[in-house]
C-alpha positions in Angstrom: 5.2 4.8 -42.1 7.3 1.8 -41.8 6.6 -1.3 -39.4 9.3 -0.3 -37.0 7.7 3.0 -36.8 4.0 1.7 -36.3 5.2 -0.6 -33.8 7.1 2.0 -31.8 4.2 4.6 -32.0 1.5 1.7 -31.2 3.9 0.8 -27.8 3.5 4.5 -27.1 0.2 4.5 -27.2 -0.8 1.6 -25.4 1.6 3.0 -22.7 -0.1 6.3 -22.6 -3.8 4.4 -22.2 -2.5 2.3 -19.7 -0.9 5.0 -17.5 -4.2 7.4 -18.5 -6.2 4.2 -16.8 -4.3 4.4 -14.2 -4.6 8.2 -13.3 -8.7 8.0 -13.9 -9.5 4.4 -12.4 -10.3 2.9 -15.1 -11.3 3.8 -19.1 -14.6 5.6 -19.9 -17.1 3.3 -20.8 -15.4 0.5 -20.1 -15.8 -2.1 -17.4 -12.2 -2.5 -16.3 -10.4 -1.2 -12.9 -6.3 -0.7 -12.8 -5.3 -3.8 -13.1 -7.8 -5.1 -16.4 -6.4 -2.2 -17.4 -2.2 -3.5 -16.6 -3.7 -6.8 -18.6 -4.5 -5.7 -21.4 -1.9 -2.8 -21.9 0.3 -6.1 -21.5 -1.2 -7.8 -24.4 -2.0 -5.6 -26.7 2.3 -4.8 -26.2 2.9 -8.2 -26.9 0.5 -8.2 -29.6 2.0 -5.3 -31.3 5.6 -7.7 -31.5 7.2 -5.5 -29.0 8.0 -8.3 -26.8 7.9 -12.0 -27.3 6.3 -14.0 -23.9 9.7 -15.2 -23.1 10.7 -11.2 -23.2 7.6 -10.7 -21.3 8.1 -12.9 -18.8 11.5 -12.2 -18.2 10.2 -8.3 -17.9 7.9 -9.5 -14.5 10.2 -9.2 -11.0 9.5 -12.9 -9.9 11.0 -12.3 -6.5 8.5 -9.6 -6.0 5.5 -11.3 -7.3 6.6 -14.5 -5.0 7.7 -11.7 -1.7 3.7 -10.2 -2.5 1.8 -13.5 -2.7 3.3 -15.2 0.3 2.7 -12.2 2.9 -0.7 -12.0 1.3 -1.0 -15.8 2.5 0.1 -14.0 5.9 -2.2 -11.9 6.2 -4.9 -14.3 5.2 -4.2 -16.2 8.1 -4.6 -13.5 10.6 -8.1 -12.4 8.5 -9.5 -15.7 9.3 -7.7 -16.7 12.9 -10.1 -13.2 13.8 -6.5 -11.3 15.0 -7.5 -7.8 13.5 -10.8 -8.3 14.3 -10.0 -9.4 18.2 -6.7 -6.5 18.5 -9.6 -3.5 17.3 -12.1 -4.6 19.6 -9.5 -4.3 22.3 -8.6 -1.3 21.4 -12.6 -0.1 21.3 -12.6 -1.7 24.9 -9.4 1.0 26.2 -11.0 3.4 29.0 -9.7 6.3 27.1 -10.6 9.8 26.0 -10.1 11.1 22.5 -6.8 11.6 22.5 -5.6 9.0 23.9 -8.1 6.4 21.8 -6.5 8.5 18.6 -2.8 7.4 20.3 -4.0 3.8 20.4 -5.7 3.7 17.4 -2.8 5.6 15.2 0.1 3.3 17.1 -1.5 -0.2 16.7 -2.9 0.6 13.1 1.1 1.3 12.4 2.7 -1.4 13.8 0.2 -4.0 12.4 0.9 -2.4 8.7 4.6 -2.6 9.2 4.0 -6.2 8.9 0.8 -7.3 7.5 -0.6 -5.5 4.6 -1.7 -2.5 5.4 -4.9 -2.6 2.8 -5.9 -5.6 5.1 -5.4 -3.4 8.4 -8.0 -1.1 7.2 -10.3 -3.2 5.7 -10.3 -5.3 9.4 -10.2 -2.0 11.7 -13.0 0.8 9.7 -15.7 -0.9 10.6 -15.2 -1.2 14.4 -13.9 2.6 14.7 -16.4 3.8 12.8 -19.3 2.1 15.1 -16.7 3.0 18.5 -17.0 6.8 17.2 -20.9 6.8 16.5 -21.3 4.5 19.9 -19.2 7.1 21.9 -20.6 10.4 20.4 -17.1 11.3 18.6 -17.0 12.3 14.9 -16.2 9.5 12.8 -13.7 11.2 10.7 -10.8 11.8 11.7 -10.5 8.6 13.4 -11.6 6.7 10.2 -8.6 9.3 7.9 -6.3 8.6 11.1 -6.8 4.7 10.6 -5.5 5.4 6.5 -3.1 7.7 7.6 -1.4 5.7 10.0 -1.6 2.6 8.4 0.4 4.5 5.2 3.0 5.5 7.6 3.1 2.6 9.6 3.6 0.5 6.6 6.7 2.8 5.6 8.9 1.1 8.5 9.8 -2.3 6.6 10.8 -3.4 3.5 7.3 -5.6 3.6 4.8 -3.0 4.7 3.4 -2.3 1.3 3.2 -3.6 -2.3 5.9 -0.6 -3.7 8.4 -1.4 -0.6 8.6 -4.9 -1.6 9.1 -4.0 -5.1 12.0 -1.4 -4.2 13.7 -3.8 -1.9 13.8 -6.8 -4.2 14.7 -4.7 -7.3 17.5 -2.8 -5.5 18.3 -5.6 -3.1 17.7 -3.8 -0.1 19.2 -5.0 3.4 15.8 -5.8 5.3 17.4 -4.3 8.8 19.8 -1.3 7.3 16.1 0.1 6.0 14.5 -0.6 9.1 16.8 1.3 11.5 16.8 4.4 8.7 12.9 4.4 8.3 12.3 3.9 12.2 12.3 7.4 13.6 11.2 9.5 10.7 8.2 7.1 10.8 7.5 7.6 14.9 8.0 11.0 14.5 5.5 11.0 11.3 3.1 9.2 13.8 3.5 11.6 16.2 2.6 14.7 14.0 -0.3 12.7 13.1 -1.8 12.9 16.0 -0.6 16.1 16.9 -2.3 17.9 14.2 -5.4 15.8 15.1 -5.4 17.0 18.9 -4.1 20.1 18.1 -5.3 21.5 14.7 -7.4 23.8 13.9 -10.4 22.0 13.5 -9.3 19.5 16.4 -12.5 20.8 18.7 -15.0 20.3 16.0 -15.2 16.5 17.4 -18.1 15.7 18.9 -21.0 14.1 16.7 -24.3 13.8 17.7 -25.1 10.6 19.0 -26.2 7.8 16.8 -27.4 4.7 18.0 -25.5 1.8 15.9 -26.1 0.9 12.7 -27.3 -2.9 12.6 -24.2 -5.1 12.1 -23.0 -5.5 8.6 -22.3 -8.3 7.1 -18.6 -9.7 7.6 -16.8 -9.0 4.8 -15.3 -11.7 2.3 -16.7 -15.3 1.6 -16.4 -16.8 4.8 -18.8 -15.8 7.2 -18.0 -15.6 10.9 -14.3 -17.2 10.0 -12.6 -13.8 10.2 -14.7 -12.2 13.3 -14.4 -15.0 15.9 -10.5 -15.1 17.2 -9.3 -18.3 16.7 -6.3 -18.6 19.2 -4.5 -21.2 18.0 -5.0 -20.0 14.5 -3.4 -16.8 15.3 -0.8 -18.4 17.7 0.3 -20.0 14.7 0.7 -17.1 12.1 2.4 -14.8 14.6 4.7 -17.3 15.0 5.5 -17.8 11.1 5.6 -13.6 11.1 8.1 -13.1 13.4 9.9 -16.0 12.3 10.6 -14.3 8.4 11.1 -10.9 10.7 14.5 -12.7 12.3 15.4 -14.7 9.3 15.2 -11.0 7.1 17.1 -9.4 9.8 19.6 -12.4 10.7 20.3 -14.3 7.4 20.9 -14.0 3.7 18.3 -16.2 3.0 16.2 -14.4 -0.1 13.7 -13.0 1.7 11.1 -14.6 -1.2 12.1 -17.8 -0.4 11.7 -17.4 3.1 8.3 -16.0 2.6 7.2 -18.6 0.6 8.2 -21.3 3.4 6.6 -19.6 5.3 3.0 -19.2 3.3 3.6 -23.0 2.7 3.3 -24.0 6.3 0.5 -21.7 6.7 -1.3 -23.6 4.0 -0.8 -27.1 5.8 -3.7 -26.4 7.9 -6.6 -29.1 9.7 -8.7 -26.1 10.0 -8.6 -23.6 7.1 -9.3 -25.1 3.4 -6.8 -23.8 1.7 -9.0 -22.5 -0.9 -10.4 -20.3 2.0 -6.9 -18.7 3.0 -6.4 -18.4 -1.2 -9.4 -16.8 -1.8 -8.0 -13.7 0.1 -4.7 -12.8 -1.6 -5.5 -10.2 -4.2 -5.0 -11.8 -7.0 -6.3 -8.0 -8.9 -3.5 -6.3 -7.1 -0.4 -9.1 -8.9 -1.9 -8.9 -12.2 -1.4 -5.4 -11.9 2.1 -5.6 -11.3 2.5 -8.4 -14.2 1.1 -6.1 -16.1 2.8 -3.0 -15.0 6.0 -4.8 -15.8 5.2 -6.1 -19.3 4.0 -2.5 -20.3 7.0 -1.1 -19.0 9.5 -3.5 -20.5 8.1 -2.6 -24.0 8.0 1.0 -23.0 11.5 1.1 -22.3 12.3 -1.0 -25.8 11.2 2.3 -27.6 14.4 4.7 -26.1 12.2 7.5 -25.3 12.3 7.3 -21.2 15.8 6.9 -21.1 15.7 10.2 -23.8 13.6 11.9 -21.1 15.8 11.0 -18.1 18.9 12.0 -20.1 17.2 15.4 -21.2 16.1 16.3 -17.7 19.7 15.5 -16.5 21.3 18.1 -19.0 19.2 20.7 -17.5 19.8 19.8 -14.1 17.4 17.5 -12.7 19.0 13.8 -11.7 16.2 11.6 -10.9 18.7 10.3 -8.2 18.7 13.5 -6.4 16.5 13.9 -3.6 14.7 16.6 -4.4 14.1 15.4 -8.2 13.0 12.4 -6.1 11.0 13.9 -3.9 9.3 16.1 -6.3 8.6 13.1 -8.4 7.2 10.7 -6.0 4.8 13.0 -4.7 3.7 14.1 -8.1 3.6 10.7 -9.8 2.1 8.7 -6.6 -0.8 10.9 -6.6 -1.6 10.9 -10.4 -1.4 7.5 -10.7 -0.9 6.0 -7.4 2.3 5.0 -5.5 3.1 0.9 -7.2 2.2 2.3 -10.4 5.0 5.4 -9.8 7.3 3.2 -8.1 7.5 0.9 -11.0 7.9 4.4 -13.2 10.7 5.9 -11.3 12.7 2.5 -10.2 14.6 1.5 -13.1 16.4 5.2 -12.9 17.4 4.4 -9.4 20.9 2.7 -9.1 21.6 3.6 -5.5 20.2 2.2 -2.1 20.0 5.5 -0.3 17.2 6.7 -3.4 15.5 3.4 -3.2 15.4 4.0 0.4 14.0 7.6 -0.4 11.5 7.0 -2.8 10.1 3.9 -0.5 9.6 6.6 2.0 8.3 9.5 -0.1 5.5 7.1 -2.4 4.0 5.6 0.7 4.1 9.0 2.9 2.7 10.8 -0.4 -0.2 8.6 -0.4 -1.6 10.3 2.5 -2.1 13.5 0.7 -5.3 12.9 -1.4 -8.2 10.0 -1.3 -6.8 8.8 -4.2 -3.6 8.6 -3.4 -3.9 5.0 -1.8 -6.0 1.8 -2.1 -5.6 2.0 2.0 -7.8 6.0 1.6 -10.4 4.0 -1.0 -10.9 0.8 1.6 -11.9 3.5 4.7 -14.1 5.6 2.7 -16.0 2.9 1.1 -16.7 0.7 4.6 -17.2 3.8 6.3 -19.9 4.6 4.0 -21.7 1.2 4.4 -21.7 2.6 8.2 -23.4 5.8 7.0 -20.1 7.9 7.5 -19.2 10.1 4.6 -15.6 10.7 3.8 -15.5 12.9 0.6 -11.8 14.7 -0.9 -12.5 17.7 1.1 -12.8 16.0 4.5 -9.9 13.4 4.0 -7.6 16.2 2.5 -8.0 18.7 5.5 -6.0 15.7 7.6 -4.1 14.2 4.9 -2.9 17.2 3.1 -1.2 19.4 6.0 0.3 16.1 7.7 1.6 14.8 3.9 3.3 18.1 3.7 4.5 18.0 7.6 6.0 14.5 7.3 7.5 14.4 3.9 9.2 17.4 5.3 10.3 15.6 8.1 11.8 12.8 6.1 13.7 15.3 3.9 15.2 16.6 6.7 16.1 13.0 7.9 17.5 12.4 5.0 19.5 15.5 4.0 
């Protein structure tokens, strides 16, 4: 076999190990999580000659890596100023029966994932709904899958809601407000059939639990003790501020929206009362290696021919990746073997038009909701919920997360048709 050929057959390889790591977790026997896994698919590619480091680090999105960190800085700032802490308490605190605690719960776990992370939403909200339910008598459950489900869908509404809408926006150069106003109603009326089949399902008077008295408080999460549980005001105050001033300059300007954002993260960082080492230590750094990664693998991937080969063979028999239902089909598929940035990333460089970037960033992020796995957002809910002695298993989260998946992606072909 000549070099050429070893090389291509070794990309292939390392391609199909990094994608198999994906789907599983991780590798069997082996310490590593997704994005060890991105690394060191990334290296072994650049190893194997297939790209040199200038290739490779021409191959990463910068924009997108820059757009990531500096709302993760964001959303650092409202961890510690206590704001998701302070907004689900109040929430806890609304005189209200179960379906109208689900309405709360389901609308503000939206609209703070539209513009915060929505990983962070639900790693801030679980534990207070999960001690609310148990407090109040109510099953855990499908409040807890509501609080994953909403935040998904919530997180649909903006170009910034989620790691694979940021990608999709910068890559296709998405106008911030011409995505808002198309996303907008199929993602209220995704919300509503949330908690419609929640009220209304079939298993929707199967919700009372027997009282428990509450667990003893767990520890805060993260490294900085009471930091993210006691709302600073001023703190907050000042983080809303920097959000809502990146909303208008996205929706008003032409100002690249990474730039922006990192202006933004800058001033946050010029702080008298946060180290900055404190708001650093919570942006996930795991979460942009695994894009680097992801690119770099990708890059080399593409080097060898064959998935432009695929995507011309599929479009002689038919099936245009452009399409919607080609789209559809694929997103759902794809995000749910190996999770929606990780699909995104697959199926983007096929794309040439807004309107699909505009549909997958709908479908990858609604499709999440269909299994556990299907999001980091499902993983962070069932593993606090645990540490509160609530058990969500595949069974339980798919009995919500399958039937409204299937309700609302239906809803968004429709919109978009």
């Amino acid at each position: 076999m000549s070099p050429h050929a070893t090389q291509h057959w070794g990309i292939v390889a390392v391609f199909a190990l990094v994608y198999l790591g994906m789907f599983l977790g991780g590798l069997p026997r082996l310490k590593l999580d997704r994005s060890g896994i991105a690394l060191l698919g990334a290296i072994a590619v650049m190893g194997l000659g297939a790209l040199s480091t200038e290739q490779a680090a021409k191959s990463v999105d910068l924009p997108t890596i820059l757009l990531l960190f500096s709302f993760m800085v964001v959303s650092a700032q409202m961890r510690l100023g206590g704001f998701y802490h302070a907004v689900t308490l109040w929430v806890a605190a609304l005189p209200l029966g179960r379906r109208g605690l689900l309405a709360a719960l389901i609308s503000v776990a939206a609209a703070l994932s539209a513009v915060f992370s929505n990983d962070v939403v639900c790693l801030a909200m679980t534990p207070v709904v999960a001690r609310l339910c148990l407090r109040r008598g109510l099953d855990p459950v499908p409040f807890l899958v509501a609080l994953a489900c909403a935040a998904n869908i919530g997180s649909a509404a903006t170009l910034i809601g989620n790691p694979q809408n940021m990608l999709i926006g910068a890559v296709l150069r998405l106008q911030f407000a011409a995505y808002f106003l198309q996303a907008l109603v199929p993602v209220l009326l995704s919300l509503v059939l949330l908690w419609a089949w929640l009220v209304f399902g079939p298993r929707s008077r199967t919700n009372r639990a027997t009282p428990a008295p509450l667990p003893p408080p767990a520890a805060p999460s993260g490294d900085f003790g009471q930091d993210e549980l006691v709302l600073d005001r001023w703190q907050t105050i000042k983080g809303l501020s920097v959000a809502v001033a990146l909303l208008l300059v996205f929706v008003l300007t032409d100002w690249p929206r990474e730039v922006a954002a990192l202006v933004g993260a800058g001033v946050l960082l010029l702080s008298r009362r946060f180290h900055s080492s404190h708001v650093l230590g919570f942006v996930d750094w795991e979460l942009l290696v695994l894009f680097i990664g992801l690119f770099v693998v990708n890059r080399a991937f593409e080097t060898t021919g064959l998935a432009a080969q695929a995507v011309a063979w599929l479009a002689l028999h038919g099936v245009a990746l452009g399409e919607s239902t080609a789209l559809f089909a694929a997103g759902l598929g794809l995000s749910n073997l190996v999770s929606n940035v990780p699909a995104v990333m697959l199926l983007l460089p096929h794309l040439k038009t807004p309107e699909a970037g505009m549909t997958l960033a709908m479908v990858s992020t609604l499709a999440g909701n269909l299994l556990l796995v299907g999001s980091i957002a499902n993983l962070i809910v069932a593993d606090l919920a645990k540490r509160e002695g609530v058990a969500i298993d595949w069974a339980a989260h798919a009995r919500i997360g399958v039937p409204v998946t299937l309700a609302t992606l239906g809803l968004v072909w429709l919109w978009r048709a």
